[in-house]
C-alpha positions as CSV (number, residue, x, y, z in Angstrom):
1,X,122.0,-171.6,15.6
2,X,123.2,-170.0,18.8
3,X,123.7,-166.0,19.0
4,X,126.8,-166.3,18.4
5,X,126.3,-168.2,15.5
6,X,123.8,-165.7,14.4
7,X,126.0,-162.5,14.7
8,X,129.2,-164.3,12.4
9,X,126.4,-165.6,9.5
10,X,125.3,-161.7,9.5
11,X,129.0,-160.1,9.7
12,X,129.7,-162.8,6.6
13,X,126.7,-161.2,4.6
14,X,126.8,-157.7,5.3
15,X,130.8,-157.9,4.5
16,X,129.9,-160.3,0.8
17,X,127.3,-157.5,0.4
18,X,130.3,-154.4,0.9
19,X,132.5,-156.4,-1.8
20,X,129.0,-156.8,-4.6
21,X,129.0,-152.6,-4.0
22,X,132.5,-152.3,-4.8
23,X,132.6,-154.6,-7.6
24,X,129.3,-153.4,-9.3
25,X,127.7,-156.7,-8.7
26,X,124.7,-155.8,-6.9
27,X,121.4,-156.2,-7.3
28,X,118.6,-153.9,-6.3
29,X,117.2,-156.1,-3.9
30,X,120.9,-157.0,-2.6
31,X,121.6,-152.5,-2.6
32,X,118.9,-152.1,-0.5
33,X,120.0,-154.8,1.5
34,X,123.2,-153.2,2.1
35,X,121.1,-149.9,2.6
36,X,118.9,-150.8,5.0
37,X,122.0,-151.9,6.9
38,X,123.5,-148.9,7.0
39,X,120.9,-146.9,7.9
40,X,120.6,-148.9,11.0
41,X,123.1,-147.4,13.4
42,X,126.0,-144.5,12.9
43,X,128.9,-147.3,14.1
44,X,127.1,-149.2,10.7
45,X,127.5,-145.9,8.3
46,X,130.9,-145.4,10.0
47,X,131.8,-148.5,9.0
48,X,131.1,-148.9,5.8
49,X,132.0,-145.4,4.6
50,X,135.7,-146.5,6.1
51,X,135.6,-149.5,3.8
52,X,134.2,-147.7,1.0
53,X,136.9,-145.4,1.2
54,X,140.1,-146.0,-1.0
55,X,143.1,-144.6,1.2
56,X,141.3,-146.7,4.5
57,X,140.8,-149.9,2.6
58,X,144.3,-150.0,1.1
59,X,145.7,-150.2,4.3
60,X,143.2,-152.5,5.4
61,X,144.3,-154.8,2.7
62,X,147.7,-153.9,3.1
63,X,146.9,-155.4,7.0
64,X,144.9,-158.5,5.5
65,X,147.8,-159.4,2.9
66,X,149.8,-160.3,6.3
67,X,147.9,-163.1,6.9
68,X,147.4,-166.5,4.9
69,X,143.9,-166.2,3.2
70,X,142.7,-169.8,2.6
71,X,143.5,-170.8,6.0
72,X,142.0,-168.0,7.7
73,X,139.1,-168.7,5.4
74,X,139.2,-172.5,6.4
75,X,139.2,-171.0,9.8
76,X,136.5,-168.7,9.9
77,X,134.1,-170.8,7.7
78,X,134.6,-173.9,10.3
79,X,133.2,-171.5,13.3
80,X,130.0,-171.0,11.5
81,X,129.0,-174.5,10.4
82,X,129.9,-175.4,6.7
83,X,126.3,-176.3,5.9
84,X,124.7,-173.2,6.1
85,X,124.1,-172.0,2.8
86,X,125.8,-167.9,3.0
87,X,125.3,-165.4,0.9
88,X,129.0,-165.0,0.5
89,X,129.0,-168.5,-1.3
90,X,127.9,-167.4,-4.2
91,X,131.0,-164.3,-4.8
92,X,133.7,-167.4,-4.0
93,X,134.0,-168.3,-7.8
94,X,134.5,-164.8,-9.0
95,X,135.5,-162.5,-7.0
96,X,137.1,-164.3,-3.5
97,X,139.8,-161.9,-4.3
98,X,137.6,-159.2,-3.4
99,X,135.1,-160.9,-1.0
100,X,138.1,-162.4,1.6
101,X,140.7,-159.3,2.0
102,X,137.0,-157.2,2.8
103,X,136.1,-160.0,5.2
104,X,139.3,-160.3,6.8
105,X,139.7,-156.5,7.0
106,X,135.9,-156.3,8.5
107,X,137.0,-159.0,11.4
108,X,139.9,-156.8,12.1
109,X,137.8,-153.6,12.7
110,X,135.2,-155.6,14.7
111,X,136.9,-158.2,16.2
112,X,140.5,-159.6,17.3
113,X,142.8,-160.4,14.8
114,X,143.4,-163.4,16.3
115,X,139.9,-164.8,16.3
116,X,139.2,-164.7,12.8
117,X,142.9,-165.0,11.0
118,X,146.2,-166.9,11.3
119,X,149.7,-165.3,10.3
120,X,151.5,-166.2,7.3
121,X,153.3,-165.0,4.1
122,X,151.7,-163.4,1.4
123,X,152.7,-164.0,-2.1
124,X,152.8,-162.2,-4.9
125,X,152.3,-162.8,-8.5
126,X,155.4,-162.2,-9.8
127,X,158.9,-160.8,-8.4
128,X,159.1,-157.9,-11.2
129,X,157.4,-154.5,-10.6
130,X,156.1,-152.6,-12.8
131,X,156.4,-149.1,-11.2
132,X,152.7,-146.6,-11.0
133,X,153.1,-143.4,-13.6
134,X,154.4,-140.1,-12.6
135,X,154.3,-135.8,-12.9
136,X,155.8,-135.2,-16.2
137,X,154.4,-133.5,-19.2
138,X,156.3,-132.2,-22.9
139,X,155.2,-128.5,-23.2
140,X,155.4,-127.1,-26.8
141,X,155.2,-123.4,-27.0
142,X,154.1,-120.8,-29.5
143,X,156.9,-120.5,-31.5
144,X,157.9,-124.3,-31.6
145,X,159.7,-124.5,-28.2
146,X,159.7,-127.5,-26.6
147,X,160.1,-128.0,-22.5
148,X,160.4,-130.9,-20.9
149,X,158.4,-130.2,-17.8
150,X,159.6,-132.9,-15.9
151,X,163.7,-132.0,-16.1
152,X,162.3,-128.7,-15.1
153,X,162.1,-127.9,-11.1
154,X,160.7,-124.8,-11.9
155,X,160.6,-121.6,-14.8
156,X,158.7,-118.8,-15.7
157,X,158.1,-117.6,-19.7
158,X,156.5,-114.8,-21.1
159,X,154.7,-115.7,-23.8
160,X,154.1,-113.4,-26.8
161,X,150.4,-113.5,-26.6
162,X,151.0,-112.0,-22.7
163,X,150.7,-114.8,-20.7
164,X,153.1,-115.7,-17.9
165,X,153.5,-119.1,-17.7
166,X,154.7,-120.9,-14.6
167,X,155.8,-124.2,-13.0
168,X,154.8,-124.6,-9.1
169,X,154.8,-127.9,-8.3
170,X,152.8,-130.3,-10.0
171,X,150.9,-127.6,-12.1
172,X,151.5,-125.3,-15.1
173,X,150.2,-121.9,-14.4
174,X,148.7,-119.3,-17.1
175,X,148.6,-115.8,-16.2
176,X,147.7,-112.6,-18.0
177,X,150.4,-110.0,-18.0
178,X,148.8,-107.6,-20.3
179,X,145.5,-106.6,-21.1
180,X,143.8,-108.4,-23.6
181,X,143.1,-106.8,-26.8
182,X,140.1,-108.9,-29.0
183,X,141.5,-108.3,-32.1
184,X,145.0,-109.4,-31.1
185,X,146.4,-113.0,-32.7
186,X,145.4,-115.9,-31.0
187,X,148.7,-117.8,-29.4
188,X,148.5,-121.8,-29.1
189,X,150.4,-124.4,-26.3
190,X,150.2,-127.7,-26.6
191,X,150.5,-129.9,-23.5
192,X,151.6,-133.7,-24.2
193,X,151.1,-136.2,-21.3
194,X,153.2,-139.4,-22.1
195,X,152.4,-142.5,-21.2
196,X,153.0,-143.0,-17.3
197,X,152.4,-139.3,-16.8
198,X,149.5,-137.1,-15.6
199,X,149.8,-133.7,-15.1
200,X,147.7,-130.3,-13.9
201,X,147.3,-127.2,-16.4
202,X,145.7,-124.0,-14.9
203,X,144.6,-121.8,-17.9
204,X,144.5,-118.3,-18.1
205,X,141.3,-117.6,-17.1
206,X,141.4,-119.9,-13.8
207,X,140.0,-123.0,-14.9
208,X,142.1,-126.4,-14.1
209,X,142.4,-128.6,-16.5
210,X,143.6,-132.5,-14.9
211,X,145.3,-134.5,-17.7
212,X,145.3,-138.4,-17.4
213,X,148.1,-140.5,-19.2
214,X,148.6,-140.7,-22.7
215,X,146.7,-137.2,-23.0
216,X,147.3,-134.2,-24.9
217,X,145.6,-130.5,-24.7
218,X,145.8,-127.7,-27.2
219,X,144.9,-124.0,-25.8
220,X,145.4,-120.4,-26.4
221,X,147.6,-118.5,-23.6
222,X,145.0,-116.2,-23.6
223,X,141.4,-116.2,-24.2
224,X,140.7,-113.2,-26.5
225,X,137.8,-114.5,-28.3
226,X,134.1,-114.5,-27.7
227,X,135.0,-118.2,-26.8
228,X,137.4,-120.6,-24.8
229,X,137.9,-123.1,-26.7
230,X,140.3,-126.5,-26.2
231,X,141.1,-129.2,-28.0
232,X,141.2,-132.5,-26.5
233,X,143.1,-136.4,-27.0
234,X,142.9,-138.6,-24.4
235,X,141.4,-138.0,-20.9
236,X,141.0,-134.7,-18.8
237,X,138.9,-133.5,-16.4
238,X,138.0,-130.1,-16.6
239,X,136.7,-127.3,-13.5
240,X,135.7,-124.4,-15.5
241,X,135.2,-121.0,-14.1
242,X,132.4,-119.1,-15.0
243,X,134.1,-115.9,-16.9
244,X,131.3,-114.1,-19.0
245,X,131.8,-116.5,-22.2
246,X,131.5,-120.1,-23.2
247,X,134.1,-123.1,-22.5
248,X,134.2,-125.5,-25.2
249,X,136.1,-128.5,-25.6
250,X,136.5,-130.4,-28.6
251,X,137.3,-133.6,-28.6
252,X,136.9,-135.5,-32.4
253,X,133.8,-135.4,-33.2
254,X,132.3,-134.0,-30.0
255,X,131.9,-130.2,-28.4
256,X,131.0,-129.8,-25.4
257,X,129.9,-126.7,-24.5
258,X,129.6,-125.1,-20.8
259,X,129.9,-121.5,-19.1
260,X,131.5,-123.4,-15.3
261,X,131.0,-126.6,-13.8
262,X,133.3,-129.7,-13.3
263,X,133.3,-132.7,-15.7
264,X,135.5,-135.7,-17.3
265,X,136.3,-136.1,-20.7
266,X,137.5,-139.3,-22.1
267,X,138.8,-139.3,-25.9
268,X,141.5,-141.8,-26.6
269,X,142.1,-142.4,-30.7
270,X,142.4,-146.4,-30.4
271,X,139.0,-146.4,-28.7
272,X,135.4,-146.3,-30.6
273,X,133.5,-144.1,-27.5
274,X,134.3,-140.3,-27.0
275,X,133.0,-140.0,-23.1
276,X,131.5,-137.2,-21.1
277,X,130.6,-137.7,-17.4
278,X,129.5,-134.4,-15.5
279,X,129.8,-134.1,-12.3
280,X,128.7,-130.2,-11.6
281,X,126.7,-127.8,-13.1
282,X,125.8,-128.1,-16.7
283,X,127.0,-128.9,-20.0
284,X,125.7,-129.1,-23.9
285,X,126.9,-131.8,-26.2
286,X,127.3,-131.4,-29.9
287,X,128.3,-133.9,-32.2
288,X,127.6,-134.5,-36.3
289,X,124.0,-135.8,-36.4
290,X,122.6,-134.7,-32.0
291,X,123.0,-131.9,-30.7
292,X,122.7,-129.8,-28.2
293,X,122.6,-132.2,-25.4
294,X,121.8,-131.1,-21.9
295,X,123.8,-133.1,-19.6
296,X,122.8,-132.8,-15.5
297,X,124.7,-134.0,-13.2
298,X,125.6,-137.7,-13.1
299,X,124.8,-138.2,-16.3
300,X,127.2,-139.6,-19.4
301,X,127.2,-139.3,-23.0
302,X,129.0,-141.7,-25.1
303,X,129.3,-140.7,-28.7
304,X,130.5,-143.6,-31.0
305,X,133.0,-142.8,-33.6
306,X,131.9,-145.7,-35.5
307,X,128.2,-145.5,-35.7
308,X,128.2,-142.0,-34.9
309,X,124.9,-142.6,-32.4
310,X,125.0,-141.3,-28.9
311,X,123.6,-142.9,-25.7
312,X,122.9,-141.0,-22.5
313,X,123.0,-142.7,-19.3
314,X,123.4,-142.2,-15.4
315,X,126.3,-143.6,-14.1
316,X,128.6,-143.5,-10.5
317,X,130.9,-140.5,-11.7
318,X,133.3,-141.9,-9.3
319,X,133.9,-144.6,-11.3
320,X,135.1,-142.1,-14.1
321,X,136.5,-139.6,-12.4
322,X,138.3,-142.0,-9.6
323,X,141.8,-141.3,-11.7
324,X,141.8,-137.8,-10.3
325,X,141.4,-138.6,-7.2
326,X,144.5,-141.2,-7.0
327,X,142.3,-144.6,-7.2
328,X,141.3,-146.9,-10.1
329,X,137.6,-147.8,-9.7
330,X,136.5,-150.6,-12.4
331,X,132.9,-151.6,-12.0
332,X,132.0,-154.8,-14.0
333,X,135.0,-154.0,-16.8
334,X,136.2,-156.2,-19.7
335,X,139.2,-157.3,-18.8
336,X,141.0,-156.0,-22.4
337,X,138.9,-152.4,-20.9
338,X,140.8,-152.5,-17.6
339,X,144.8,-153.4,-19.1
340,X,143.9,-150.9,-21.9
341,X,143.5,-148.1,-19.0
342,X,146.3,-149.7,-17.1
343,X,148.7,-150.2,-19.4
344,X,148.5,-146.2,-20.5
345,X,149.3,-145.4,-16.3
346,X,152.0,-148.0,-16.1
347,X,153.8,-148.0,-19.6
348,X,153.5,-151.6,-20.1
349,X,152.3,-153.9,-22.8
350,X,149.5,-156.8,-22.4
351,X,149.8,-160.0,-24.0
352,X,146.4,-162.5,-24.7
353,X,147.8,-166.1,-25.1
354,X,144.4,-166.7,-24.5
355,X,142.5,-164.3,-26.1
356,X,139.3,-165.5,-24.6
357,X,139.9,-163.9,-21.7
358,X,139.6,-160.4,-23.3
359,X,135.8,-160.6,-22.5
360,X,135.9,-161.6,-18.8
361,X,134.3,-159.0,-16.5
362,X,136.1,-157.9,-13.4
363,X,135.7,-155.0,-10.5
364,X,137.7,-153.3,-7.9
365,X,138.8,-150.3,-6.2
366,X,142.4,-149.9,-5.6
367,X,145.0,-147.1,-5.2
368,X,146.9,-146.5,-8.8
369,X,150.0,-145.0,-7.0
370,X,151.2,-148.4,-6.1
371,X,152.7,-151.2,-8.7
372,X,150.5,-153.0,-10.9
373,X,151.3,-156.1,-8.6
374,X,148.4,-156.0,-6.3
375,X,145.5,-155.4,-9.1
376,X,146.9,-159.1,-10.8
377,X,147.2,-160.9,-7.7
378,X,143.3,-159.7,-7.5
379,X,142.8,-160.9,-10.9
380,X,144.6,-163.9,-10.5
381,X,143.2,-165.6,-7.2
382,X,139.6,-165.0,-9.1
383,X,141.1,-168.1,-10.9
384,X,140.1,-166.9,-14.2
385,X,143.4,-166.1,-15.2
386,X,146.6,-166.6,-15.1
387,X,149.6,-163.8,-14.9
388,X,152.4,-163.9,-15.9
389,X,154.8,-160.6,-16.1
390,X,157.9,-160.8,-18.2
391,X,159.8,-157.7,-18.2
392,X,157.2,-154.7,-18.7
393,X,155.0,-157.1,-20.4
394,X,152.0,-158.5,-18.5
395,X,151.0,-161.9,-20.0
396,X,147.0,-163.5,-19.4
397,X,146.8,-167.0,-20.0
């Protein structure tokens, strides 16, 4: 094998290695693998961390999707000699979709476009779209009102527990007109996030509350307990300013309990595990039979509904808390896991005519303000499945 030779085997592992990361498919051999090769120059770390981000890699793929994959694979696995046994081999089967746009996208940043790719038309899965969610939340006040947030470009209300509430933007905004008097009655909101909605609550006393899809949040407009206390469905993440008394969520069967720190909560009804990943400071979990539980940072407690047993684990927050951020990060998912999630963002409905499928594991990393198209092409070219869309239904076969 000539130098040349040489360099094109190693840009073929190291770029097979960047797709196991973002997939979750690693092993600890193959992480410190991808380590060590990061660690070996700045242009390396630069590298990777512009793959590794979201916004840079979308339009990297965006770039790729120009040109005609299995050729330029054809192409590029011709110039090094098909007998060598790569690394790369061995993602082909089950997650090409992943492995080639990374490849092609690392050959663009390193080298010519015209050495390593040759232009064609992309195709999609389907000609349909189903369009990414939205701002838009139902806000039901004190004395029954309802708003529709979304038909609103902007108001102000004075609510009778003396909170000022506010629309700027993308964010509801609590603020204390009066001064708060313990003994005075506590008055509730209720925030309801359809499905294909998110939306941004700042309470009363400061702390932002982000609300996924599908979500809802009941809260006082002022906190004149010895408490803060929320109630939680669905998904949130929380920042929570330290104000002198405890912040506690309740979601079913869970409390969690904190005094300021950032974390994600994830309590759907149609799913067995209540979820808390922290990402800052410190938190307590209660629940019928443990409790409390010190959470530190990184660290996630599922609570089962069913069995009523909690587990503790460290996991990549980022995978939990990627929603917030604008980017859908699944890391070894069941497939019926990942169209669960989806279908909440994108207000469709999943079919199994081959409910087999349910059960296959997939990862990937990909923006969630675009349409669903580009996640099932991913699925699809794994050759696993097949996708079919039929009006706001997606169909796996």
């Amino acid at each position: 094998m000539d130098k040349k030779e040489a360099m094109l085997e190693k840009e073929f592992e190291i770029a097979s290695l960047i797709a196991g990361y973002r997939t979750g498919i690693l092993t600890e051999e193959e992480k410190a693998c991808l380590q060590e090769w990061i660690d070996s120059s700045l242009s390396a770390k630069l590298l990777f961390e512009k793959l590794d981000n979201p916004e840079n890699f979308r339009e990297l793929c965006s770039m790729a999707q120009k040109y005609d994959r299995s050729r330029a694979w054809s192409k590029i696995e011709k110039s090094i000699r098909r007998e060598r046994n790569l690394k790369i081999q061995k993602y082909i089967g089950y997650a090409a979709s992943v492995v080639l746009p990374l490849a092609v996208c690392y050959f663009l940043l390193r080298n010519s476009a015209e050495e390593c790719c040759s232009l064609s038309s992309h195709q999609t899965v389907c000609n349909d779209r189903i369009q990414p969610g939205t701002t838009k939340a139902i806000l039901t006040l004190g004395d029954g009102t309802v708003v529709d947030i979304e038909k609103e470009s902007s108001f102000e209300v004075l609510e009778e527990g003396g909170a000022k509430i506010r629309k700027d933007s993308a964010c509801l905004n609590y603020q204390n007109e009066t001064k708060i008097i313990p003994e005075q009655k506590v008055i509730y909101n209720r925030i309801d996030i359809p499905r294909g909605g998110e939306y941004t609550l700042k309470l009363s006393d400061g702390s932002r509350v982000h609300l996924n899809a599908m979500s809802s949040l009941r809260y006082p407009v002022n906190f004149t307990e010895d408490k803060r206390m929320v109630e939680l469905q669905g998904e949130a993440y929380f920042e929570v300013v330290k104000a002198g008394k405890p912040f506690i969520v309740k979601a079913g069967d869970v409390e969690v309990k904190v005094l300021g720190t950032e974390f994600n909560v994830c309590c759907y009804a149609d799913e067995d595990i209540i979820g808390t990943t922290l990402v800052k400071g410190c938190v307590n979990i209660t629940t019928p039979r443990v409790g409390p539980l010190v959470l530190t940072p990184s660290q996630q407690a599922n609570f089962s509904r069913e069995t009523k047993d909690v587990q503790v684990k460290t996991v990549d927050v980022s995978e939990y808390t990627a929603w917030k951020e604008g980017y859908f990060r699944f890391k070894d998912w069941r497939l019926e896991d990942i169209m669960n999630y989806l279908s909440r963002w994108y207000d469709m409905h999943v079919f199994y005519a081959n409910p087999k499928v349910k059960d296959l594991r997939f990862g990937c990393s990909i923006s969630r303000y675009g349409s669903v198209e580009p996640i099932l092409q991913l699925l699809e070219d794994t050759r696993k499945v097949r996708v079919e869309i039929k009006g706001n239904t997606i169909v796996f076969r």
